[in-house]
Biotite code that builds the C-alpha atoms (Angstrom):
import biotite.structure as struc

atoms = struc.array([
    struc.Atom([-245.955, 64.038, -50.318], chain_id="A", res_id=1, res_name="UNK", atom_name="CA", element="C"),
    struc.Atom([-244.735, 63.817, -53.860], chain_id="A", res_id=2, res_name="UNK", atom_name="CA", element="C"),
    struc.Atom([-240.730, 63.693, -53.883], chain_id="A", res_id=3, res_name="UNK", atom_name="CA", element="C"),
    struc.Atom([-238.866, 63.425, -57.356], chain_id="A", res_id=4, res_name="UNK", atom_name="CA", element="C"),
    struc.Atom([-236.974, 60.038, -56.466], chain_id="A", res_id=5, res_name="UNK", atom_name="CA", element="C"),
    struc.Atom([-236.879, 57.074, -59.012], chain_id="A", res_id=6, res_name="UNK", atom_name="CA", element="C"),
    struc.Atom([-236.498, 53.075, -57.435], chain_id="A", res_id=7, res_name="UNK", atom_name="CA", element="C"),
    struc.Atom([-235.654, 50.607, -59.842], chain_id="A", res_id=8, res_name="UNK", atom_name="CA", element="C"),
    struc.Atom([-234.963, 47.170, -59.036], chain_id="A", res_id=9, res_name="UNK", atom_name="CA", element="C"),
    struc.Atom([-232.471, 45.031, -60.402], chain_id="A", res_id=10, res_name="UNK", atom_name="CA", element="C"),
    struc.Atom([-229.869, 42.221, -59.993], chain_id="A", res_id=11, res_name="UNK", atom_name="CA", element="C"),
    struc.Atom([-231.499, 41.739, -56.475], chain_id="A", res_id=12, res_name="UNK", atom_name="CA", element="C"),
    struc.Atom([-230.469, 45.828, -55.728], chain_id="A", res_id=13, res_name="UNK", atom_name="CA", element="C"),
    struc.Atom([-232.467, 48.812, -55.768], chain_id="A", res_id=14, res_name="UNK", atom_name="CA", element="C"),
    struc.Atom([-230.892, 51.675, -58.156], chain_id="A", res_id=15, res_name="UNK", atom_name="CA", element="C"),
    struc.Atom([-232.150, 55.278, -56.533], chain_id="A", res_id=16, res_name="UNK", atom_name="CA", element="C"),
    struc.Atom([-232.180, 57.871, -58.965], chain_id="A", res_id=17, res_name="UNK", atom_name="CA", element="C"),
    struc.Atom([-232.592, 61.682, -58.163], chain_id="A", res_id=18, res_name="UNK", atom_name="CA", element="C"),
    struc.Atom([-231.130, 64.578, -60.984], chain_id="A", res_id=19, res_name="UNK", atom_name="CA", element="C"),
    struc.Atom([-227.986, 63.513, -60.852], chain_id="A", res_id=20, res_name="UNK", atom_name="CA", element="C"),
    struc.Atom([-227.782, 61.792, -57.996], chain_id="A", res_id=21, res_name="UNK", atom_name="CA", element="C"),
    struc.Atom([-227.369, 57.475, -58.595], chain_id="A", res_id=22, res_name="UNK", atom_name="CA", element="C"),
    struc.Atom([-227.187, 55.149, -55.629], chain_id="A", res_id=23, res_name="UNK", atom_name="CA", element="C"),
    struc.Atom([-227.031, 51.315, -55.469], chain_id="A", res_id=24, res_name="UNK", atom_name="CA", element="C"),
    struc.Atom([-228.914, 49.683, -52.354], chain_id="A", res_id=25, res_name="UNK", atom_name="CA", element="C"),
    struc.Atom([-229.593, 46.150, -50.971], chain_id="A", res_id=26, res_name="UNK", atom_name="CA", element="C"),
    struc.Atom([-233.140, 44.865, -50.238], chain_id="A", res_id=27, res_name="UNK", atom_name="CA", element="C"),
    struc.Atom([-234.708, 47.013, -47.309], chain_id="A", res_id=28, res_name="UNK", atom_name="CA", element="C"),
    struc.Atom([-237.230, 49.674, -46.904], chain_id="A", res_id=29, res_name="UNK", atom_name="CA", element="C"),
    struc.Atom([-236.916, 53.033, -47.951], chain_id="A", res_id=30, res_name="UNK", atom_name="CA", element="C"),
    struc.Atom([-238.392, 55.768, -45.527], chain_id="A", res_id=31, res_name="UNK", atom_name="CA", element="C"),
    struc.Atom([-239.141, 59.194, -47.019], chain_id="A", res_id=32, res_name="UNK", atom_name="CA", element="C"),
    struc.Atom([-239.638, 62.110, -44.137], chain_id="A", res_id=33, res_name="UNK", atom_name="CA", element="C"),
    struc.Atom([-238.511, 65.980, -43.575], chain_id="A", res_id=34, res_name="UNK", atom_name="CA", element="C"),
    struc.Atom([-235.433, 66.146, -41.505], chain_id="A", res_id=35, res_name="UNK", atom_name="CA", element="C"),
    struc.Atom([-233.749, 69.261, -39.894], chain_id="A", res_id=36, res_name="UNK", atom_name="CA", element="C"),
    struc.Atom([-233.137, 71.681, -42.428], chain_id="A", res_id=37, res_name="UNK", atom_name="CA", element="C"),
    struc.Atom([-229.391, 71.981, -41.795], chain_id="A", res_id=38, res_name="UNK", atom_name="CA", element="C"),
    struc.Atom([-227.895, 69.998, -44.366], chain_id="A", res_id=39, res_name="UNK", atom_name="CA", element="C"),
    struc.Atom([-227.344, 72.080, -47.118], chain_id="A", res_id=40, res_name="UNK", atom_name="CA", element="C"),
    struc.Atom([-225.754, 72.742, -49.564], chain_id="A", res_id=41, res_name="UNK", atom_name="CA", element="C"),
    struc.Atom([-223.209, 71.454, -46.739], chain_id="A", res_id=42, res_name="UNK", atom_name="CA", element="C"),
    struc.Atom([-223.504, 70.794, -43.112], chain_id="A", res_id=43, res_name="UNK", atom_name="CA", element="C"),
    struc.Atom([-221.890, 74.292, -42.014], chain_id="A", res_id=44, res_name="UNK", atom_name="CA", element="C"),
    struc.Atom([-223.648, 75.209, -39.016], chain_id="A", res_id=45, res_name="UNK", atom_name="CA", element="C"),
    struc.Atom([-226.167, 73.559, -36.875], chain_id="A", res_id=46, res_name="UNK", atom_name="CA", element="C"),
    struc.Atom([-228.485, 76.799, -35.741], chain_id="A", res_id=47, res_name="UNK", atom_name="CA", element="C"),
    struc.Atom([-231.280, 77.711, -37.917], chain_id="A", res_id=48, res_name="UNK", atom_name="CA", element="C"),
    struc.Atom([-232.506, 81.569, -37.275], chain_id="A", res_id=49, res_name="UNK", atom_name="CA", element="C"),
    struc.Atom([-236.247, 82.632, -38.196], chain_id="A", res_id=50, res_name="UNK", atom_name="CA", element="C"),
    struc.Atom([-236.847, 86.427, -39.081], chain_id="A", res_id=51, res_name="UNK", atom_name="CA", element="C"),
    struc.Atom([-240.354, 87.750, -38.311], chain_id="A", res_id=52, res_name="UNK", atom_name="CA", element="C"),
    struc.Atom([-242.174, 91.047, -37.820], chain_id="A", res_id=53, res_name="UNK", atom_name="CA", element="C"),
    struc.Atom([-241.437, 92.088, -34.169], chain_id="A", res_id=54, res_name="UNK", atom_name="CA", element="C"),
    struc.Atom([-244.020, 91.590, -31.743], chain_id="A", res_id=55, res_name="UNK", atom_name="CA", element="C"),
    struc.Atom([-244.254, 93.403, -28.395], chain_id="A", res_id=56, res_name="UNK", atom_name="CA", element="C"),
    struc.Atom([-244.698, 90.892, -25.594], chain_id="A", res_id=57, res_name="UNK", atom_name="CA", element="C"),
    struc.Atom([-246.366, 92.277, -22.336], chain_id="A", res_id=58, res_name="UNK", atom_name="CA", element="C"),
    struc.Atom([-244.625, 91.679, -18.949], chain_id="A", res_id=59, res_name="UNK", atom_name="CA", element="C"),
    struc.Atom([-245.169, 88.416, -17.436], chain_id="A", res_id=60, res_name="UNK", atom_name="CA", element="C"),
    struc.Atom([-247.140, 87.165, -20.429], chain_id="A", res_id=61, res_name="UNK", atom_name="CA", element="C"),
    struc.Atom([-247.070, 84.468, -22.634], chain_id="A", res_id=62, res_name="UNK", atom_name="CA", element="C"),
    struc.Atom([-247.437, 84.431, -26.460], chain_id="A", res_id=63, res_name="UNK", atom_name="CA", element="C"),
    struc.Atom([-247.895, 81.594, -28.768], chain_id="A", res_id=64, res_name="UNK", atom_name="CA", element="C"),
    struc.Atom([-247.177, 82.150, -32.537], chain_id="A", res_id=65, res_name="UNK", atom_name="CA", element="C"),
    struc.Atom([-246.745, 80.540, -35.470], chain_id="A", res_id=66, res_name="UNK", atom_name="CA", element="C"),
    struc.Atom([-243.658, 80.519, -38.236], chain_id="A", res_id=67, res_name="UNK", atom_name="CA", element="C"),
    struc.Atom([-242.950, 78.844, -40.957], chain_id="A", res_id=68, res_name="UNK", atom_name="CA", element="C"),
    struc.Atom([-239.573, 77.059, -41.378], chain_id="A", res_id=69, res_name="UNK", atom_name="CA", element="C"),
    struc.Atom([-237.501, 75.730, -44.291], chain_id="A", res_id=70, res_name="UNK", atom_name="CA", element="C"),
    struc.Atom([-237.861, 72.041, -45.546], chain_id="A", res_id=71, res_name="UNK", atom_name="CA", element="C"),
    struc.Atom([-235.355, 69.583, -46.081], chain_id="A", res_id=72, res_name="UNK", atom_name="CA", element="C"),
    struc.Atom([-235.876, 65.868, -47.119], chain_id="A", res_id=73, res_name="UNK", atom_name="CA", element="C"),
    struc.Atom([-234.367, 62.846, -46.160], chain_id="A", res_id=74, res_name="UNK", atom_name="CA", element="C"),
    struc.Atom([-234.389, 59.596, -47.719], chain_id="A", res_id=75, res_name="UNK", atom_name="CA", element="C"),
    struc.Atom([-232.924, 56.601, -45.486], chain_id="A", res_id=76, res_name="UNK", atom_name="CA", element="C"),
    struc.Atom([-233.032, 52.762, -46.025], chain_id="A", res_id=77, res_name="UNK", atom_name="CA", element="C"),
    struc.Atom([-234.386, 50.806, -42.958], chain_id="A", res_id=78, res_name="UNK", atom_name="CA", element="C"),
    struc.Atom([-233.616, 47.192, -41.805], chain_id="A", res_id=79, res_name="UNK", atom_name="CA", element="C"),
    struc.Atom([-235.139, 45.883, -38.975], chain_id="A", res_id=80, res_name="UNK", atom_name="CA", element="C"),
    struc.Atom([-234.362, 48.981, -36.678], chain_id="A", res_id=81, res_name="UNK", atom_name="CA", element="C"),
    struc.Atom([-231.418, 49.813, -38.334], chain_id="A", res_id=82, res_name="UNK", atom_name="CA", element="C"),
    struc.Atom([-231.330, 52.867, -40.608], chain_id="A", res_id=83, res_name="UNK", atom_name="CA", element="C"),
    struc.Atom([-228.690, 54.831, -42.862], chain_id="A", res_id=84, res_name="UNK", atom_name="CA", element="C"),
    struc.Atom([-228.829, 58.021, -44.893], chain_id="A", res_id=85, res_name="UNK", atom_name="CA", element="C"),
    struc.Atom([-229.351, 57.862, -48.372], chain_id="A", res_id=86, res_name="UNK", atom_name="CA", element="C"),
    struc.Atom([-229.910, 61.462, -49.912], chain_id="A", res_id=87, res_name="UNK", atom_name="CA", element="C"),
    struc.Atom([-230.867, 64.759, -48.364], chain_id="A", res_id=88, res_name="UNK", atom_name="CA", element="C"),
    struc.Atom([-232.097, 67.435, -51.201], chain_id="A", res_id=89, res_name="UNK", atom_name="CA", element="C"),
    struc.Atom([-234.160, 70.781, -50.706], chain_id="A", res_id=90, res_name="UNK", atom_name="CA", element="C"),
    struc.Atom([-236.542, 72.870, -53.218], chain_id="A", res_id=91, res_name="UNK", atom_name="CA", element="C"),
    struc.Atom([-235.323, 75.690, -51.478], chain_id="A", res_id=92, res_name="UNK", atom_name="CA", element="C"),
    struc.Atom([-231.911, 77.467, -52.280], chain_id="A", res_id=93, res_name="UNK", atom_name="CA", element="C"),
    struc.Atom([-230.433, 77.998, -48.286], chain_id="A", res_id=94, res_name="UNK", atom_name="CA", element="C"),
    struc.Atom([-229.444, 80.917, -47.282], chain_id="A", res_id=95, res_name="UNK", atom_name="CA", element="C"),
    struc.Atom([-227.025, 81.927, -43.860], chain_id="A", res_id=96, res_name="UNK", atom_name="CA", element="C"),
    struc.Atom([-226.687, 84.644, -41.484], chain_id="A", res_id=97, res_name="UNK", atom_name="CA", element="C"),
    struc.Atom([-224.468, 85.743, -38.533], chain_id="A", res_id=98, res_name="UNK", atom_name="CA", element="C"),
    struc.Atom([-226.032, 86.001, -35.190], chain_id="A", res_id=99, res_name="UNK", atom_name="CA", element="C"),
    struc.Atom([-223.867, 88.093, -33.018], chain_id="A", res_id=100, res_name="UNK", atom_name="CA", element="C"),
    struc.Atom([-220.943, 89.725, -33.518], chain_id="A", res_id=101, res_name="UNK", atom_name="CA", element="C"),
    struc.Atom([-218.147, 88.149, -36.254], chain_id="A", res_id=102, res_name="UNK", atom_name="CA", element="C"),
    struc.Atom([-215.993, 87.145, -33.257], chain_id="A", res_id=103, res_name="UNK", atom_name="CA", element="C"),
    struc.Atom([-218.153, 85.411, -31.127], chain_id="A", res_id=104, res_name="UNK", atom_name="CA", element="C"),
    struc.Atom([-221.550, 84.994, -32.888], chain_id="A", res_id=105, res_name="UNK", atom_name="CA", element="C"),
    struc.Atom([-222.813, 81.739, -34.685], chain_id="A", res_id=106, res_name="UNK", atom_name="CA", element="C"),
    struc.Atom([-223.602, 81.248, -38.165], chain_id="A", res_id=107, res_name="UNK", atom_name="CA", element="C"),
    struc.Atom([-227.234, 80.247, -38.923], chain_id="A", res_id=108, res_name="UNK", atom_name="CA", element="C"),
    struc.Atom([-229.362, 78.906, -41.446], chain_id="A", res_id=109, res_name="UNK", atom_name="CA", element="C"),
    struc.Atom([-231.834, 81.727, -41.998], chain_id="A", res_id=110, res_name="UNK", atom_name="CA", element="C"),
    struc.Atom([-235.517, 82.071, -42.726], chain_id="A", res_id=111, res_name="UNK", atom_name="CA", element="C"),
    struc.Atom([-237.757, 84.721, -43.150], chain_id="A", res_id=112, res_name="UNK", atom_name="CA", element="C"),
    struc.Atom([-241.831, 84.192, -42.058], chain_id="A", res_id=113, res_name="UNK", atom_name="CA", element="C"),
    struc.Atom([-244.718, 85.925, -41.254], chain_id="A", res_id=114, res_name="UNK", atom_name="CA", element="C"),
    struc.Atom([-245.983, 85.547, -38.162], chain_id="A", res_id=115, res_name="UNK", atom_name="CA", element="C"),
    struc.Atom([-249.453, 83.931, -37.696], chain_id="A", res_id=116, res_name="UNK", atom_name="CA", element="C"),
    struc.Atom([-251.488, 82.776, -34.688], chain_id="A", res_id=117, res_name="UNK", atom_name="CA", element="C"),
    struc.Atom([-253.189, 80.083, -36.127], chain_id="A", res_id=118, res_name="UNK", atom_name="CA", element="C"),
    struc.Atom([-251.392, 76.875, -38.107], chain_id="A", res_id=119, res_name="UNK", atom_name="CA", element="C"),
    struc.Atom([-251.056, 78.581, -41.537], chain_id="A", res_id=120, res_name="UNK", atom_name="CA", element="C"),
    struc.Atom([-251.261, 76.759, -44.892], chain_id="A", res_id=121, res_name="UNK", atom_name="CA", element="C"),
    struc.Atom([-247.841, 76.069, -46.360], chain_id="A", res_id=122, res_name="UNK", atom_name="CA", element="C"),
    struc.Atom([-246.546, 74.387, -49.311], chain_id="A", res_id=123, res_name="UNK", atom_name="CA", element="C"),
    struc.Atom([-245.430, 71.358, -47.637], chain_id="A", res_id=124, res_name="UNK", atom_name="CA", element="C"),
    struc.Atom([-241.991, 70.510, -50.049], chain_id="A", res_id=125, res_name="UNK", atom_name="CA", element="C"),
    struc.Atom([-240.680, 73.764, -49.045], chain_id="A", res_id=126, res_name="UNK", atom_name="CA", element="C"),
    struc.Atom([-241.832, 74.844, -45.826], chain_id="A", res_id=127, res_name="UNK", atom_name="CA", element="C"),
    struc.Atom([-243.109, 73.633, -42.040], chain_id="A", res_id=128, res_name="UNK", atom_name="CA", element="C"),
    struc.Atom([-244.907, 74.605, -39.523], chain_id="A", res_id=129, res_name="UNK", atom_name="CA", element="C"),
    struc.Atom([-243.273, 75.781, -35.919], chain_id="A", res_id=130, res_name="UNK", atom_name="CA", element="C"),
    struc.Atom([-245.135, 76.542, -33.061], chain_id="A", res_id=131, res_name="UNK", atom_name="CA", element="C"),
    struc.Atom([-243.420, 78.571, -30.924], chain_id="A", res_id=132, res_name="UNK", atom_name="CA", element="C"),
    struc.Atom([-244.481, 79.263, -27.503], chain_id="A", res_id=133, res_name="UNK", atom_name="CA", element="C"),
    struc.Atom([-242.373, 82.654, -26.513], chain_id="A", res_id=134, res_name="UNK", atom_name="CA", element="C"),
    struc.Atom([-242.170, 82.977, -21.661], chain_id="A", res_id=135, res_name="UNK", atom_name="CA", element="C"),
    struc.Atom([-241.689, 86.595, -20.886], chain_id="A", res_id=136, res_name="UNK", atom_name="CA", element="C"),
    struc.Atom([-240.962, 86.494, -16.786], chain_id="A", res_id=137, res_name="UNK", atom_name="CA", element="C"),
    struc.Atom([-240.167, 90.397, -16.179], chain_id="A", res_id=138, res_name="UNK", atom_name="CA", element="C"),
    struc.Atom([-241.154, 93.932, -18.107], chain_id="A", res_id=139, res_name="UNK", atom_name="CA", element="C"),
    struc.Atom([-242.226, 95.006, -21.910], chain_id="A", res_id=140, res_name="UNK", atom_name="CA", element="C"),
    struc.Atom([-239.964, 93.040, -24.732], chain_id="A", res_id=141, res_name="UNK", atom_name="CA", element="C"),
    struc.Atom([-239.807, 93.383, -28.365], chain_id="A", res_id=142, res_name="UNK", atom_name="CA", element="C"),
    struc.Atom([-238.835, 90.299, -30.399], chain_id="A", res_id=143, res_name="UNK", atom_name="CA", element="C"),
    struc.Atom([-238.287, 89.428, -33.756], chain_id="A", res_id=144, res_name="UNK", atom_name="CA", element="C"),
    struc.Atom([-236.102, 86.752, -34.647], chain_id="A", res_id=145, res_name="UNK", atom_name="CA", element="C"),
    struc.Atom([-235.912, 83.210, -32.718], chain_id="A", res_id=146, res_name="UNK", atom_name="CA", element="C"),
    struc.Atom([-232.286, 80.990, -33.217], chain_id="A", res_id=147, res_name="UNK", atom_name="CA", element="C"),
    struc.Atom([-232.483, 76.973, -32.520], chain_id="A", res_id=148, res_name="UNK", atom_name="CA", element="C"),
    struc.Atom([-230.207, 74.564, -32.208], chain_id="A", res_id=149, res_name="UNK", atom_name="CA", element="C"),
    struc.Atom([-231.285, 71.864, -34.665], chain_id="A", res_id=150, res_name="UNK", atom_name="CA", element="C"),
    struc.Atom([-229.045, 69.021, -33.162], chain_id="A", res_id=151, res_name="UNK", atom_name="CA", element="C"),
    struc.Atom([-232.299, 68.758, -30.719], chain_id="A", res_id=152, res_name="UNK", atom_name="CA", element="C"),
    struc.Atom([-234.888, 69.173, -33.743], chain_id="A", res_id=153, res_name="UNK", atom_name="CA", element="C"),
    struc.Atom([-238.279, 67.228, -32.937], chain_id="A", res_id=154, res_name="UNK", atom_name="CA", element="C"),
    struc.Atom([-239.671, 67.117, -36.503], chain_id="A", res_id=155, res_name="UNK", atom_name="CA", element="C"),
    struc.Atom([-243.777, 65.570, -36.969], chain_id="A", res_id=156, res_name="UNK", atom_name="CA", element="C"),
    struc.Atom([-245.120, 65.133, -40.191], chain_id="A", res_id=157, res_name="UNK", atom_name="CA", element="C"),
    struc.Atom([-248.319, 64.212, -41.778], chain_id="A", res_id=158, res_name="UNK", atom_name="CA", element="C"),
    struc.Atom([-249.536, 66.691, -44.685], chain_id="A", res_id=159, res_name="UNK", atom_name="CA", element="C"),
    struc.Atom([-247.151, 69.085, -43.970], chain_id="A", res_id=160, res_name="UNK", atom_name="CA", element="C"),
    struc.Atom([-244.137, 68.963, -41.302], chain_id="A", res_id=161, res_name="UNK", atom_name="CA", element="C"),
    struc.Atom([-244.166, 70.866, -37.876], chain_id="A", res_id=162, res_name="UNK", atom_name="CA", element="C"),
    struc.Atom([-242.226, 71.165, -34.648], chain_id="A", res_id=163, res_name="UNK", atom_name="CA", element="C"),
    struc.Atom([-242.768, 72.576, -31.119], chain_id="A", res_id=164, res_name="UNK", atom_name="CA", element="C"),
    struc.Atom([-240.224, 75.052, -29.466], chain_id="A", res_id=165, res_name="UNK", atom_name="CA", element="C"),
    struc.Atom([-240.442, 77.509, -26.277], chain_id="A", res_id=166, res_name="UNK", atom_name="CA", element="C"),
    struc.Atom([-238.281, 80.771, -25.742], chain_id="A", res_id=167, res_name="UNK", atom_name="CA", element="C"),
    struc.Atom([-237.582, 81.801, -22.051], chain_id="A", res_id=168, res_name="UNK", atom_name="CA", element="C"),
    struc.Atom([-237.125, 85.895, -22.575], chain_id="A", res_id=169, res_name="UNK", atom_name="CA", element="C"),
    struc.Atom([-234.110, 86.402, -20.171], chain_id="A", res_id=170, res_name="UNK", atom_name="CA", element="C"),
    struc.Atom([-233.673, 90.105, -20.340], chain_id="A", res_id=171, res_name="UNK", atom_name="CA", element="C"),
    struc.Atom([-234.929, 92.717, -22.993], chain_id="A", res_id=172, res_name="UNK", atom_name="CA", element="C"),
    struc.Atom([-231.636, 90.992, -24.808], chain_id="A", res_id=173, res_name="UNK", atom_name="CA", element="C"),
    struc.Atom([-231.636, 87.727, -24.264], chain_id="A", res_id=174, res_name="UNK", atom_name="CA", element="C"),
    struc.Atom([-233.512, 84.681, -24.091], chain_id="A", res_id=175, res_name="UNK", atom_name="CA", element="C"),
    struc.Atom([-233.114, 80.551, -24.115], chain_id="A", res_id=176, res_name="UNK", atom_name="CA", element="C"),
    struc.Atom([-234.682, 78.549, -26.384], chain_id="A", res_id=177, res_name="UNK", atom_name="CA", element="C"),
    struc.Atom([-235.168, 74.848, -26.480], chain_id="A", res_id=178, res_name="UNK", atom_name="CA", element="C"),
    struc.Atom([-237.358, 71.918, -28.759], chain_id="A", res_id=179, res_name="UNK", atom_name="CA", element="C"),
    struc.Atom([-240.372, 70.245, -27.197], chain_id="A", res_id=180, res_name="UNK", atom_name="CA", element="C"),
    struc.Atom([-240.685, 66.831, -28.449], chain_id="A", res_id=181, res_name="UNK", atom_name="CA", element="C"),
    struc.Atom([-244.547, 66.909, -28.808], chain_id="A", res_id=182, res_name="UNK", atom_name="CA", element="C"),
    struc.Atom([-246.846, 66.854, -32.439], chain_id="A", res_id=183, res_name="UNK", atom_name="CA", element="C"),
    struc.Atom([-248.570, 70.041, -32.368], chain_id="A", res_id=184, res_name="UNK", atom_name="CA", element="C"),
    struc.Atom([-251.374, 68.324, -34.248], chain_id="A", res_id=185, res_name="UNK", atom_name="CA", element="C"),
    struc.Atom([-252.714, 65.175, -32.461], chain_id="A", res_id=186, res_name="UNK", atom_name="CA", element="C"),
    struc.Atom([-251.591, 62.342, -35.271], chain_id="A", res_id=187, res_name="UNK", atom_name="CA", element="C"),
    struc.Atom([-248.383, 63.466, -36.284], chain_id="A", res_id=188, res_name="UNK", atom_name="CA", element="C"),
    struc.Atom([-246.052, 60.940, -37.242], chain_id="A", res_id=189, res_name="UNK", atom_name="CA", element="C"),
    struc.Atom([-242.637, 61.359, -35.615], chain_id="A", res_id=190, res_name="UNK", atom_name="CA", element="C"),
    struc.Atom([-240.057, 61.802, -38.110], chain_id="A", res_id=191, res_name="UNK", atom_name="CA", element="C"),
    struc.Atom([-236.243, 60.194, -38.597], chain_id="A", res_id=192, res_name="UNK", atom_name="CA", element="C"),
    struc.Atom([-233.983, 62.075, -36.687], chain_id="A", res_id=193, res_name="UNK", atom_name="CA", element="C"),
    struc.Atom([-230.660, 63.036, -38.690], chain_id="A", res_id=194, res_name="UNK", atom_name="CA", element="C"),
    struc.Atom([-228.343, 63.884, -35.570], chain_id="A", res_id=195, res_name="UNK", atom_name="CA", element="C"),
    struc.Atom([-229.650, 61.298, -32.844], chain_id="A", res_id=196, res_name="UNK", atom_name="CA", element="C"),
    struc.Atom([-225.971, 60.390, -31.671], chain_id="A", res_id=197, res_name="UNK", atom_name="CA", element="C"),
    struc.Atom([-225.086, 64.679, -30.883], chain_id="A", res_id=198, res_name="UNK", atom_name="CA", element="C"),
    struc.Atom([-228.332, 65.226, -28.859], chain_id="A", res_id=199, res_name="UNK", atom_name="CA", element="C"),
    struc.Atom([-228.539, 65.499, -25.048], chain_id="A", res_id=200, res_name="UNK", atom_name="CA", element="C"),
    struc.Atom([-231.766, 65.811, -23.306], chain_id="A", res_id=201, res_name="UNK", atom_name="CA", element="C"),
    struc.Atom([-233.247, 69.255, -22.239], chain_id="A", res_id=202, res_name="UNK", atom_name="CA", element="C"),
    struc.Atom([-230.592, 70.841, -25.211], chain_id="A", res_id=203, res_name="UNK", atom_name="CA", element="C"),
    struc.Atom([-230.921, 74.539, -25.079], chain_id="A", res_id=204, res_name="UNK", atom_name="CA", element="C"),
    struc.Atom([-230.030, 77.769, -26.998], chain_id="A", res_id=205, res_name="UNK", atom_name="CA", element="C"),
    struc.Atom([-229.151, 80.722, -24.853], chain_id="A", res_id=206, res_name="UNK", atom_name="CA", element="C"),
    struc.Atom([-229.586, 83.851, -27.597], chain_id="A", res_id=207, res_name="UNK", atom_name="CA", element="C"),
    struc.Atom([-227.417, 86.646, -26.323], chain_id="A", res_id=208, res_name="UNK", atom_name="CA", element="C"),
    struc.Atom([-226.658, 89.013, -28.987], chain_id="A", res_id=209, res_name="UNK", atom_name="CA", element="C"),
    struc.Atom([-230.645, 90.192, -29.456], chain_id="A", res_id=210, res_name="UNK", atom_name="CA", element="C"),
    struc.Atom([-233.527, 89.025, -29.739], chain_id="A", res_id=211, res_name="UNK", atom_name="CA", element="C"),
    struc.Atom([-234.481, 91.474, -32.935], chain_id="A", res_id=212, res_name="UNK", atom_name="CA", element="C"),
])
């Protein structure tokens, strides 16, 4: 993918140059990839909610969609297997939300998409791909509207960037929803995780204020 990022070497450095952003950096490898889009403008919440036409789910069923989901890129410098952040920038202007009520909801980076049932075509600085595979256990449910918890983001990436999520539907209200560390295209290159130190395995979501 095309990124606007300048490298110059000199002195035995490398100067990175993006807009207005200058940064002076050793020797090493620089690593381009999308990274979870939680960043900015600043780190202020660590859910990301996706708006999409409701669907009505059948009892016992399950459904397998596809959203899109907002972009962000990373740029780190690698050494060995050491890495470190250099920039994080976006094409996109973020926008939030509240999920729940203001005293006890969580505030979300939010994203509106269609929904589609085969990978769609997406403009790959801006957007991703999630596939989202949505358990219903007991009667009729509407949903329209899945939150994450992007500290356990599994981000692939090869033309355009993707992830892999499930929601458990709880109650007509409610549901869980967790990452599945899988490409969902065979080939996928696994990108650099942002928040590897705050993950635990198996990290879920429970959504209890809705699930439209």
């Amino acid at each position: 993918m095309f990124v606007p990022i300048k490298l110059e070497r000199k002195n035995g450095r490398l100067i990175y140059v993006r807009d207005d952003v200058r940064k002076i950096l050793p020797e090493c490898e620089i690593v381009v990839n999308p990274v979870e889009p939680i960043n900015l403008p600043k780190n202020v919440t660590k859910y990301l909610e996706i708006d999409f036409p409701s669907i009505l789910i059948k009892p016992n069923a399950v459904e397998t969609i596809y959203l899109k989901f907002p972009v962000e890129i990373g740029v780190f410098a690698k050494h060995d297997d050491k890495i470190a952040i250099v920039d994080v920038f976006t094409f996109d202007k973020p926008k939030y939300t509240l999920y729940g009520n203001p005293k006890n909801g969580v505030v979300c980076r939010w994203f509106w998409s269609e929904v589609y049932y085969e990978i769609p075509e997406v403009d790959p600085l801006r957007e991703g791909v999630l596939k989202l595979v949505i358990r219903n256990g007991g009667d009729w449910v509407e949903v329209g509207k899945v939150v994450l918890d992007c500290h356990a983001m599994k981000i692939y990436y090869g033309e355009f960037a993707s992830c892999w999520a499930e929601m458990k539907i709880l109650s007509k209200i409610s549901a869980e929803t967790a990452f599945i560390d899988k490409p969902i295209i065979k080939g996928m290159k696994k990108a650099i995780e942002l928040y590897t130190t705050r993950r635990l395995i198996g990290r879920a979501f429970t959504m209890e204020w809705g699930l439209k």
